[in-house]
N, C-alpha and C positions, 0 to 999 in steps of 0.2 A: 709420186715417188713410192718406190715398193718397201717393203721391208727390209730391214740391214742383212746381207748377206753371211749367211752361217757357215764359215770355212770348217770348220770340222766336219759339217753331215757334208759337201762337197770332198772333203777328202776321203772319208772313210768310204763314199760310195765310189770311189775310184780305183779305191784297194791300194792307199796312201797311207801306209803309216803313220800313226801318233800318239804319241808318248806321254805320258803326263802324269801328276801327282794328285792327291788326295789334301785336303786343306782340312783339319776340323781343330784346330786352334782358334776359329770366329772370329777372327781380328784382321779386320783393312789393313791395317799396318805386314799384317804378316802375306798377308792376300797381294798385294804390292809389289812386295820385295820379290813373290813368289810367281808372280806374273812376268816380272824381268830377268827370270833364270833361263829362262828359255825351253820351257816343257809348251808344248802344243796344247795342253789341255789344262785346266785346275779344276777339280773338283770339288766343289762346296757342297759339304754335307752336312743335311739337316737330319740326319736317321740317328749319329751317334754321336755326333758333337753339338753341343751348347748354342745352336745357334735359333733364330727367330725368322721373321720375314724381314723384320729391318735389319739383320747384321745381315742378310745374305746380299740385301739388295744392296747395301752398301758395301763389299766383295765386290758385286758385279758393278758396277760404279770404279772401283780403281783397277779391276781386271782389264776390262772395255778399254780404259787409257793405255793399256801396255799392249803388250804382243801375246800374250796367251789368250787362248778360247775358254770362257768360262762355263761349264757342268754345276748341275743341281741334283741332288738328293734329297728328295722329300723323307720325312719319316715313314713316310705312308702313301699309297696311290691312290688318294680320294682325290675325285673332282675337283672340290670345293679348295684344297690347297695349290692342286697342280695349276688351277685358274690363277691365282692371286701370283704364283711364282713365273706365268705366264706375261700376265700383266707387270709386273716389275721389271721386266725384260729378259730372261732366261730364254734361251734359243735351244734349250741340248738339257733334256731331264736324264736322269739316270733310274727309275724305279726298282725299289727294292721287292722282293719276295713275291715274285709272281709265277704262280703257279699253277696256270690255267689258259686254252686262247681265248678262252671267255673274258679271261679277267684282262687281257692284252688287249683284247676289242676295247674293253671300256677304256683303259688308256685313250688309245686311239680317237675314242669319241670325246673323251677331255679334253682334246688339245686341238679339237676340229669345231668348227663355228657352222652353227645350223645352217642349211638341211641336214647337212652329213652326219652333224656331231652335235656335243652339246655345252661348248662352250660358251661362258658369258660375252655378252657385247657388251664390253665396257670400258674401250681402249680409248674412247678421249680422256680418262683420268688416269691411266697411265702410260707407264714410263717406257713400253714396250714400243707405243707408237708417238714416242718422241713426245709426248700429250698432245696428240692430235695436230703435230707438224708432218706426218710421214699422214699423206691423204691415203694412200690407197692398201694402207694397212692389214685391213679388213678382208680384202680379196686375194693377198701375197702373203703375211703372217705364215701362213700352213707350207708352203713350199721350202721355209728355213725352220724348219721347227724339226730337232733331230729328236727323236723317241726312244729310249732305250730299254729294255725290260734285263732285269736282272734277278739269274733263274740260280739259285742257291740253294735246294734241298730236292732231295729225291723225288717229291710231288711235283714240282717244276721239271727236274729231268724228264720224269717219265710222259710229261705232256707238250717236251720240247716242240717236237714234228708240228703240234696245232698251235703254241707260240707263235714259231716260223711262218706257219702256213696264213697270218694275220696282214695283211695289206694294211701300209702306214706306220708299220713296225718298222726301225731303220737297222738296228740289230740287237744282239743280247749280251750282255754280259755275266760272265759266271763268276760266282763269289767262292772261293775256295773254303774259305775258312766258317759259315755257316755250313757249308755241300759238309767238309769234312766231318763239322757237329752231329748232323743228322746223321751220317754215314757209321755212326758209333766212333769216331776219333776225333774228339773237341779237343781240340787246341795243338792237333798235330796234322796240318792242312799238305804235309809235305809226307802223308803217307801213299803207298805206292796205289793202291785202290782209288783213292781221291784224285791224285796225278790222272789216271789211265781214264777217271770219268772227265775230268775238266778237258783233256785230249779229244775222247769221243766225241765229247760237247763240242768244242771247238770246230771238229771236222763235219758236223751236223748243221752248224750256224754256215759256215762259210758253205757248203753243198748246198745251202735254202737260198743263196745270193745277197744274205744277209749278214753284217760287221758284227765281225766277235772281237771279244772284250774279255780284258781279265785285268784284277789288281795283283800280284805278288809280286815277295824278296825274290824270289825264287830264279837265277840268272837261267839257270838250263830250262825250267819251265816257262822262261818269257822267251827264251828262242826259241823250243819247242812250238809255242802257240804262233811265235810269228810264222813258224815255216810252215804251219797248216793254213794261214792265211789270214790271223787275227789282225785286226787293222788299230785296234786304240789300246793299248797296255801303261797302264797305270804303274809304274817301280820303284813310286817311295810315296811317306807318309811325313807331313808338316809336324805329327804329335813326334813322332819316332823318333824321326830326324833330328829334333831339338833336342827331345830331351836324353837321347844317345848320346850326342856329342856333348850335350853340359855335365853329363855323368863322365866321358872319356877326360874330357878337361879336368873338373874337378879330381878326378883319381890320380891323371899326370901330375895335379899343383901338389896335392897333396902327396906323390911320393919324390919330390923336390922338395918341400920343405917340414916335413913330419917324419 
């Protein structure tokens, strides 16, 4: 039996569209609810939200049961985490801040089982390989394993092209809202310079044959990037979303009854 079949990295390399949300409230419960909305993707993130390896793994545990495709966000692109999110059953990493094809190979070689790479063999204790009911694990694992490098500050831009040029790579995602920091405009990702780099970028990902990615509000910037050919956009946030509407609620109660 091969490994479970990763419909996202099959759609994205199709040039299929897919939509999807950001999770970093840590909570099954909300992961749940957020998997039967109907977004193609959730993104669980361990970079800015509260989470661990057991809240993630238990996310992907009631994601699996529904209809959305579950994403991981390490804090960080070491080995030694992306192994363990590997084995938990994570099909589709998101990495943040890569700024290098050096640093994009090493990816690569984490999520690749020797010769090639240098992942641990250690899927009869987990969860990835069903604990060692999925026999042929070992040999198929890498053919659904989507890889995403996520290139968010001018270092990363300027070494997009050797990114790209990285075999095993499945595509990139640009992060606006650090790209804008470094760019001299933190906390205004909808300026006109930051827009025109995330475009370039886009038109750069998609030209390599590789799935560009983007999170924003931004409605004219997420059809912008689709019409250049971005295949996964990301257009709302679990923290946002809640506590925008508990804030619109509470202001409506209270101009009702105050």
């Amino acid at each position: 039996m091969p490994a479970p079949h990763n419909p996202f990295k099959a759609a994205i390399a199709k040039g299929q569209v897919q939509l999807g949300c950001w999770l970093g409230l840590a909570d099954p419960y909300i992961a749940e609810i957020s998997a039967g909305a109907g977004f193609d993707w959730l993104l669980i993130d361990g970079e800015h939200a509260p989470n661990d390896l057991r809240s993630i793994t238990a996310q992907l545990q009631v994601i699996g049961a529904r209809g959305s495709h579950a994403m991981v966000r390490p804090p960080i692109g070491e080995t030694w985490i992306i192994k363990q999110l590997l084995d938990a059953g994570t099909q589709s990493l998101l990495i943040p801040m890569v700024e290098s094809g050096a640093q994009a190979q090493e990816l690569v070689d984490a999520v690749t089982y020797p010769p090639h790479g240098v992942r641990g063999v250690g899927s009869a204790l987990a969860r990835a390989s069903d604990f060692a009911a999925i026999g042929d694990y070992l040999t198929t694992a890498q053919d659904e394993i989507c890889l995403l490098a996520q290139v968010e500050n001018q270092k990363g831009m300027v070494a997009l092209d050797d990114i790209l040029a990285v075999d095993g790579l499945d595509g990139v995602f640009i992060g606006p809202s650090d790209l804008a920091a470094d760019m001299g405009f933190i906390g205004n990702p909808g300026q006109t310079e930051v827009k025109a780099a995330v475009l370039d970028a886009t038109k750069c990902i998609v030209a390599a044959g590789k799935a560009a990615g983007i999170l924003t509000f931004d409605h004219d910037l997420q059809a912008q990037c689709r019409d250049l050919g971005a295949t996964f956009i990301a257009t709302e946030i679990d923290v946002t979303l809640f506590a925008r509407n508990m804030r619109t609620s509470a202001a409506e109660a209270a101009k009702r009854f105050k």
